[in-house]
Backbone as numpy.savetxt, mean C-alpha at the origin, in Angstrom:
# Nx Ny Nz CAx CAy CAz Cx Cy Cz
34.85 -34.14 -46.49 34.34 -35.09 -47.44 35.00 -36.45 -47.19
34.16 -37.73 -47.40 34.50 -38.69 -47.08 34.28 -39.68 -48.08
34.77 -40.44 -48.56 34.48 -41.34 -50.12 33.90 -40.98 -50.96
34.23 -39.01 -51.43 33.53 -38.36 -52.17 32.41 -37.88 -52.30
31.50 -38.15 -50.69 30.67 -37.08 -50.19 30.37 -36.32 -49.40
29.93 -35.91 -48.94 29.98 -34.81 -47.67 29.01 -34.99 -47.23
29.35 -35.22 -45.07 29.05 -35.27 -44.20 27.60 -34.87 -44.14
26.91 -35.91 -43.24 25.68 -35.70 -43.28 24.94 -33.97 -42.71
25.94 -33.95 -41.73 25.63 -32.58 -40.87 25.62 -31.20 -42.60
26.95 -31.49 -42.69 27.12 -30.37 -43.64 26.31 -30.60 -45.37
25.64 -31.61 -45.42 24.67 -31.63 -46.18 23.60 -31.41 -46.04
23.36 -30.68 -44.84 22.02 -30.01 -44.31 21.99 -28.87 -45.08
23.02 -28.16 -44.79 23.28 -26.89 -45.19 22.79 -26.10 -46.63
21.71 -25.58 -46.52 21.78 -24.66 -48.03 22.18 -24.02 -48.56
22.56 -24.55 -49.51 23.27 -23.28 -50.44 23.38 -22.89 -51.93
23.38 -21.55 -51.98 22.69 -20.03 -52.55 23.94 -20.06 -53.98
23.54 -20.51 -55.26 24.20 -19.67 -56.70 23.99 -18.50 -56.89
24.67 -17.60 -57.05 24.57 -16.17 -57.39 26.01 -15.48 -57.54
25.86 -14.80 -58.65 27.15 -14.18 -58.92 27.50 -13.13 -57.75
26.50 -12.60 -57.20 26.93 -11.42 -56.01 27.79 -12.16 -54.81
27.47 -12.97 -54.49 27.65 -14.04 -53.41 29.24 -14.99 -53.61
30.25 -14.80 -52.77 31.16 -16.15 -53.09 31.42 -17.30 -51.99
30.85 -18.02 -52.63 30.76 -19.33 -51.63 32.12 -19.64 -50.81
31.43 -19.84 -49.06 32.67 -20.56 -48.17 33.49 -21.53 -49.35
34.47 -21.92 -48.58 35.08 -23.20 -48.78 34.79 -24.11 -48.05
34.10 -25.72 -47.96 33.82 -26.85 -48.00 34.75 -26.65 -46.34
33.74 -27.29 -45.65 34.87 -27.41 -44.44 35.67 -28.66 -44.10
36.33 -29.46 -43.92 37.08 -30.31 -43.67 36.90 -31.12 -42.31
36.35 -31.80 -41.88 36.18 -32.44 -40.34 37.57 -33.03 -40.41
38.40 -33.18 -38.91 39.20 -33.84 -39.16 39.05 -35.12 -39.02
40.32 -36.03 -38.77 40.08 -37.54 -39.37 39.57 -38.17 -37.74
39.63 -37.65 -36.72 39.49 -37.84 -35.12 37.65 -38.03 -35.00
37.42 -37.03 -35.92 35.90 -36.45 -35.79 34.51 -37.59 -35.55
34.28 -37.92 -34.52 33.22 -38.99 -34.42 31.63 -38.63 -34.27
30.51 -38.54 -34.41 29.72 -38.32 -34.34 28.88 -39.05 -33.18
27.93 -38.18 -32.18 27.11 -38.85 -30.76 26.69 -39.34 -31.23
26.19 -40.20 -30.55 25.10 -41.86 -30.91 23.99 -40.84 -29.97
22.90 -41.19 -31.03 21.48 -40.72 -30.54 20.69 -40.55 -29.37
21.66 -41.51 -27.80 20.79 -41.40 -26.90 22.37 -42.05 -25.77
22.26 -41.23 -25.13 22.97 -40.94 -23.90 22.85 -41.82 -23.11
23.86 -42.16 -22.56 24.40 -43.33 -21.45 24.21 -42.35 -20.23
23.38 -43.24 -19.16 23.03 -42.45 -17.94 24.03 -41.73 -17.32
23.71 -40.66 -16.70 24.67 -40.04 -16.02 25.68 -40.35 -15.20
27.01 -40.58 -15.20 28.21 -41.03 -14.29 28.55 -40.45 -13.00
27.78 -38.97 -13.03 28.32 -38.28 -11.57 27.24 -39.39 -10.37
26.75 -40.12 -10.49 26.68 -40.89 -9.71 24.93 -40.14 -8.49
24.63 -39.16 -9.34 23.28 -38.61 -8.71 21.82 -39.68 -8.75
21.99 -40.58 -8.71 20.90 -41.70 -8.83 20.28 -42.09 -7.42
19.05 -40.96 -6.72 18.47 -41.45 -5.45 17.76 -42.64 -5.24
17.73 -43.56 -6.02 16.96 -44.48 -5.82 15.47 -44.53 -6.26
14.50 -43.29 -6.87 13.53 -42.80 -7.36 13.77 -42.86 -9.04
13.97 -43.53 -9.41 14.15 -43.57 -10.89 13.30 -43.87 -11.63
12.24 -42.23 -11.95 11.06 -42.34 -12.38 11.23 -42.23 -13.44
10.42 -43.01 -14.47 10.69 -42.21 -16.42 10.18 -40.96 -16.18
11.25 -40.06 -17.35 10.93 -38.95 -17.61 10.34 -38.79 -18.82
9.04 -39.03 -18.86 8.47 -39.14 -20.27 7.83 -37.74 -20.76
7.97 -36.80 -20.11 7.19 -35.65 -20.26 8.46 -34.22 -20.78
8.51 -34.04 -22.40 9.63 -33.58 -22.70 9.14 -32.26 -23.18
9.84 -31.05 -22.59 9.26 -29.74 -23.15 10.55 -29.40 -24.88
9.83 -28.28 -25.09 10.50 -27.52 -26.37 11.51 -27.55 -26.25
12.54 -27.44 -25.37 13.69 -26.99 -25.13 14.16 -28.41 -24.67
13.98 -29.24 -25.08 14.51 -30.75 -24.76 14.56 -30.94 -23.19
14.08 -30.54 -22.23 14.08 -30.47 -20.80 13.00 -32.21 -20.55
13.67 -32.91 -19.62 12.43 -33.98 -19.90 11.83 -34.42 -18.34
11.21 -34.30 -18.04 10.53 -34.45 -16.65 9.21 -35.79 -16.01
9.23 -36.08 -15.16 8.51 -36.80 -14.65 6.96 -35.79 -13.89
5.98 -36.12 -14.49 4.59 -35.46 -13.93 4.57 -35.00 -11.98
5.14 -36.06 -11.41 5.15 -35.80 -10.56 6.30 -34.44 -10.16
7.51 -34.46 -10.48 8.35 -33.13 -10.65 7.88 -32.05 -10.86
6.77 -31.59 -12.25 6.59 -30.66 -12.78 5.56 -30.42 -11.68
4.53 -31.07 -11.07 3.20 -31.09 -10.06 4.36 -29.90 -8.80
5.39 -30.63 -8.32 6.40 -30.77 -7.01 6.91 -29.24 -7.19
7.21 -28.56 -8.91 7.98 -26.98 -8.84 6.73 -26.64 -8.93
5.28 -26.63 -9.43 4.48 -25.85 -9.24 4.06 -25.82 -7.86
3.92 -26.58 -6.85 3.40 -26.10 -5.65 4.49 -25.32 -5.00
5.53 -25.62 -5.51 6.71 -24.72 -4.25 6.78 -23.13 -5.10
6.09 -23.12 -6.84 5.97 -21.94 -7.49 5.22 -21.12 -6.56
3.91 -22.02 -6.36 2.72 -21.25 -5.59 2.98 -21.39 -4.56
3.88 -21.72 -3.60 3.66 -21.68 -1.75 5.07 -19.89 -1.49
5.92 -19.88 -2.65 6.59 -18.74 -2.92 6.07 -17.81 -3.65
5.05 -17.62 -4.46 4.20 -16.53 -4.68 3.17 -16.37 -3.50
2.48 -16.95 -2.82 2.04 -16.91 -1.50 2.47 -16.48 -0.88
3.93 -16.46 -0.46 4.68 -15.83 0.91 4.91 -15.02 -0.12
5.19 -14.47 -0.88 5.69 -12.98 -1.95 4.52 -12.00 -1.44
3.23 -12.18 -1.83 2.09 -12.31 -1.40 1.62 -11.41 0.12
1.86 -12.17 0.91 1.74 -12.02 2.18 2.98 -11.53 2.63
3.74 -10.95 2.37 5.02 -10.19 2.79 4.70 -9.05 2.27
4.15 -9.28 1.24 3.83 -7.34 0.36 2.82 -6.73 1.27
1.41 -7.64 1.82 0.29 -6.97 2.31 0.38 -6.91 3.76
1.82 -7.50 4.18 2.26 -7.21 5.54 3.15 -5.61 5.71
3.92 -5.54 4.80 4.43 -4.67 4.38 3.15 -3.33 3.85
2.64 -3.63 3.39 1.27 -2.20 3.23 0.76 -1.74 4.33
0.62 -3.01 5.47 -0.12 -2.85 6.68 0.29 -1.90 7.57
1.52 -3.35 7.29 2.77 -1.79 8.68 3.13 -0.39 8.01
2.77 0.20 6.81 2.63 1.20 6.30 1.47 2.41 6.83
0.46 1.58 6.30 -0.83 2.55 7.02 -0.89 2.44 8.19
-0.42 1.20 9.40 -0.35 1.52 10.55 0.89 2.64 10.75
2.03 3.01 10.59 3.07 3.73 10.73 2.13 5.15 10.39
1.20 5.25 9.22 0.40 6.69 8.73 -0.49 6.82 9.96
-1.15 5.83 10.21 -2.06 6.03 11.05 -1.59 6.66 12.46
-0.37 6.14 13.08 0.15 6.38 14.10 1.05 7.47 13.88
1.54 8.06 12.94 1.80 9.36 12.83 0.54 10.73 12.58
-0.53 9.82 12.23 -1.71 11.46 12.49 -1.70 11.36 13.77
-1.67 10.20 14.62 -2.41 10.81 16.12 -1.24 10.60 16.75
-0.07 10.84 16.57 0.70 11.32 17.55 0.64 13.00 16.84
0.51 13.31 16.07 0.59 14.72 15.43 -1.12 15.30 16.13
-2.12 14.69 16.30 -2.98 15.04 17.13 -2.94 15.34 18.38
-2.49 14.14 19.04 -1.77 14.34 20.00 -1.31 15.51 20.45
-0.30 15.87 19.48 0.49 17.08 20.07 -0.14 18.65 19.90
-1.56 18.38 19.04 -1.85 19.50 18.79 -2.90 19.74 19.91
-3.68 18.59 20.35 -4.71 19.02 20.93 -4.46 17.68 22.21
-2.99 17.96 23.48 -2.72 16.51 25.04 -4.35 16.38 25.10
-4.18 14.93 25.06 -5.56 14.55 26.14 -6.66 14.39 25.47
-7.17 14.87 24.55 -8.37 15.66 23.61 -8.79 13.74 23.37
-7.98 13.05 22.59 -8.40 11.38 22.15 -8.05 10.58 23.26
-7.96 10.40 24.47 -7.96 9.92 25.70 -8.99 9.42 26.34
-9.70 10.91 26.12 -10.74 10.59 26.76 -12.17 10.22 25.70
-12.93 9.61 26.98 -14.38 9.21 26.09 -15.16 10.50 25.92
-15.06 11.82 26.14 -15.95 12.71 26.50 -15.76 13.43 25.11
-16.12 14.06 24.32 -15.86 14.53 22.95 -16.88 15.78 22.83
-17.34 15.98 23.80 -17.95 17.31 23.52 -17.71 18.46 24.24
-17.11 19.53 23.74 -16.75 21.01 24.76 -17.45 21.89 25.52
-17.61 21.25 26.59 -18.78 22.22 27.45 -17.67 23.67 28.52
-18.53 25.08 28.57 -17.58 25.51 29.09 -18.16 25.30 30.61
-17.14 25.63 31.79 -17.74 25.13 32.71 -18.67 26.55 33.18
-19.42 26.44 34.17 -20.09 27.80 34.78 -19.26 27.99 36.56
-19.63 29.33 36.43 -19.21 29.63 37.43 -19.92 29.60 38.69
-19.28 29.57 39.65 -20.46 29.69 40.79 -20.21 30.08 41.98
-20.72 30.61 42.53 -20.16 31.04 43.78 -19.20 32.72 43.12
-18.46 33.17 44.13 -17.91 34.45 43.77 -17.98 35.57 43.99
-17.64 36.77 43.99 -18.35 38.49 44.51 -19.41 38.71 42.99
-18.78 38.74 42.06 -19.24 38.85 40.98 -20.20 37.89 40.10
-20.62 37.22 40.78 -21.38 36.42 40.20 -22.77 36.57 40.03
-23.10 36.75 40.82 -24.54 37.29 40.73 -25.13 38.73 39.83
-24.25 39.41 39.50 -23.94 40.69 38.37 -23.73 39.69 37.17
-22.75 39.02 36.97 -23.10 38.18 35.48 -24.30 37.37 35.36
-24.73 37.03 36.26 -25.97 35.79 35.79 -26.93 36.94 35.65
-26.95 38.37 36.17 -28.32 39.15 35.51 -28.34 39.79 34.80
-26.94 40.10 33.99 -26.61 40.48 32.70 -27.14 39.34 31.74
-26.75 38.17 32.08 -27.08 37.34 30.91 -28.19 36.31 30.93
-29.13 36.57 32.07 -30.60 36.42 31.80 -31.38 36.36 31.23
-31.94 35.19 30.69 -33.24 35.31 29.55 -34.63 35.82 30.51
-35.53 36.25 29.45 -36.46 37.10 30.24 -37.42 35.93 30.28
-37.16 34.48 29.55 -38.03 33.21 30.32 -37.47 32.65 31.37
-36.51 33.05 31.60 -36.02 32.42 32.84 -36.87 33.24 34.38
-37.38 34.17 34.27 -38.09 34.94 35.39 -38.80 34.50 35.77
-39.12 34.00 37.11 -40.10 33.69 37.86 -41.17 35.07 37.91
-42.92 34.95 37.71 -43.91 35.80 37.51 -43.80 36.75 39.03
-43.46 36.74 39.77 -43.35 37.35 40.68 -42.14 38.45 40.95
-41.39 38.15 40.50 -40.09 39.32 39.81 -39.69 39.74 38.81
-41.38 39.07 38.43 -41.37 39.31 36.62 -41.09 40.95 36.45
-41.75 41.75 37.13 -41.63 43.48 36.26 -40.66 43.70 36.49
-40.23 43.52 38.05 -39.10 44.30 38.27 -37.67 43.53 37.82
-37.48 42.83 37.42 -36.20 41.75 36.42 -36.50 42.52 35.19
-37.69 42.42 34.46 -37.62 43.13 33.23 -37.42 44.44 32.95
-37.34 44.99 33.98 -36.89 46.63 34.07 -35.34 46.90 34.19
-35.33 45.93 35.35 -33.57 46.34 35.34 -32.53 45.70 34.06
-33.00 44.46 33.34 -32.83 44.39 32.18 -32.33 45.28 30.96
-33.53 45.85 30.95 -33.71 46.64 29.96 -33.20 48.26 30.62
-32.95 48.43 31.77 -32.24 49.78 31.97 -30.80 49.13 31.74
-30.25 47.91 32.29 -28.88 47.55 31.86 -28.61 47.73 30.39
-29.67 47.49 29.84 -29.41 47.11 28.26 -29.09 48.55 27.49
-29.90 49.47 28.32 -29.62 50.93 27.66 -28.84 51.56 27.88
-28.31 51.28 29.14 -27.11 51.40 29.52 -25.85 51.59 28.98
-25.83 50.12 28.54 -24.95 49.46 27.27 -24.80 49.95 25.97
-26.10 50.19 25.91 -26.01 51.16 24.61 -25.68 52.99 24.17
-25.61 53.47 25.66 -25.24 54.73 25.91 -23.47 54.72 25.56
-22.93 53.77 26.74 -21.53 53.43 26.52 -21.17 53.50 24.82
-22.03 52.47 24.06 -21.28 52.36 22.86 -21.86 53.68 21.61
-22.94 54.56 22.38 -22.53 55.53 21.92 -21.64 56.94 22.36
-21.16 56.49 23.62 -20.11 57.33 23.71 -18.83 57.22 23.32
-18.78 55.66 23.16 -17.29 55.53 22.56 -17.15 55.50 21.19
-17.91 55.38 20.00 -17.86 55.80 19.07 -18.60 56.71 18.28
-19.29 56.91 19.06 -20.09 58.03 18.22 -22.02 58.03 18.23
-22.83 58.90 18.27 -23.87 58.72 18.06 -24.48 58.27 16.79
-25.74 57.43 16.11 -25.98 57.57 15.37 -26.89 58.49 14.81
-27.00 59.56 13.68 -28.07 60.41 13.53 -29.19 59.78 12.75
-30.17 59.44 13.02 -31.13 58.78 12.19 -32.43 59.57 12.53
């Protein structure tokens, strides 16, 4: 208190009558106590580039900026969410490439050679030439494949091979009675 009133600061303060309640005691500033003057003497550390734009643009938080500044952190906001950006979907890439290149080395190993080549269809090869060769190709003869001139006698030996075949598999397991 000062010529019997109290300080502007501490006459802000509200305060509450109620018997539940017992009021602080009055605080005392000491006699040293000076109060800021409303507006700040430029800065002394001596940071003055020669750009001494008004800062007329003042947020909530008393922060006060020049348009061009606030323009200057948003593009370097967005050129670092950009590279954030493009580091993540570089990072996904070399992911599915690493997946990708682990199925076909795992292909690879299951089936040398198989994705090498351009040829993708499994033909078996035929045989040719041989002692035995000519005994398999008339076992497995279609009866359109016969030229009309060896037509009967191809279709006979055929069909005696074929019964043949079928004697065998009823000797080895059994006849059927029907």
């Amino acid at each position: 208190m000062q010529d019997g009133r109290p300080h502007p600061l501490l006459a802000q303060i509200p305060l509450t009558v109620s018997p539940f309640i017992s009021l602080p005691k009055a605080t005392t500033l000491p006699y040293t106590y000076k109060s800021l003057p409303s507006t700040l003497p430029p800065s002394s550390t001596g940071e003055d580039n020669g750009t001494d734009k008004p800062k007329y643009v003042v947020s909530a938080s008393g922060h006060a900026a020049h348009p061009d500044e606030i323009i200057a952190s948003c593009q370097a906001l967005q050129a670092h969410i950009q590279k954030l950006q493009d580091d993540a979907e570089r990072a996904i890439k070399d992911w599915e490439d690493s997946i990708k290149e682990r199925e076909l080395a795992e292909k690879r190993r299951v089936a040398p050679g198989w994705l090498d080549r351009e040829e993708k269809i499994l033909e078996p090869q035929k045989r040719r030439g041989g002692p035995g060769a000519s005994d398999q190709t008339n076992t497995h003869m279609n009866v359109m494949d016969i030229q009309d001139s060896e037509g009967a006698l191809a279709i006979r030996s055929l069909s005696e091979e074929r019964a043949a075949e079928g004697e065998e598999l009823d000797r080895a397991f059994g006849g059927m009675g029907l």
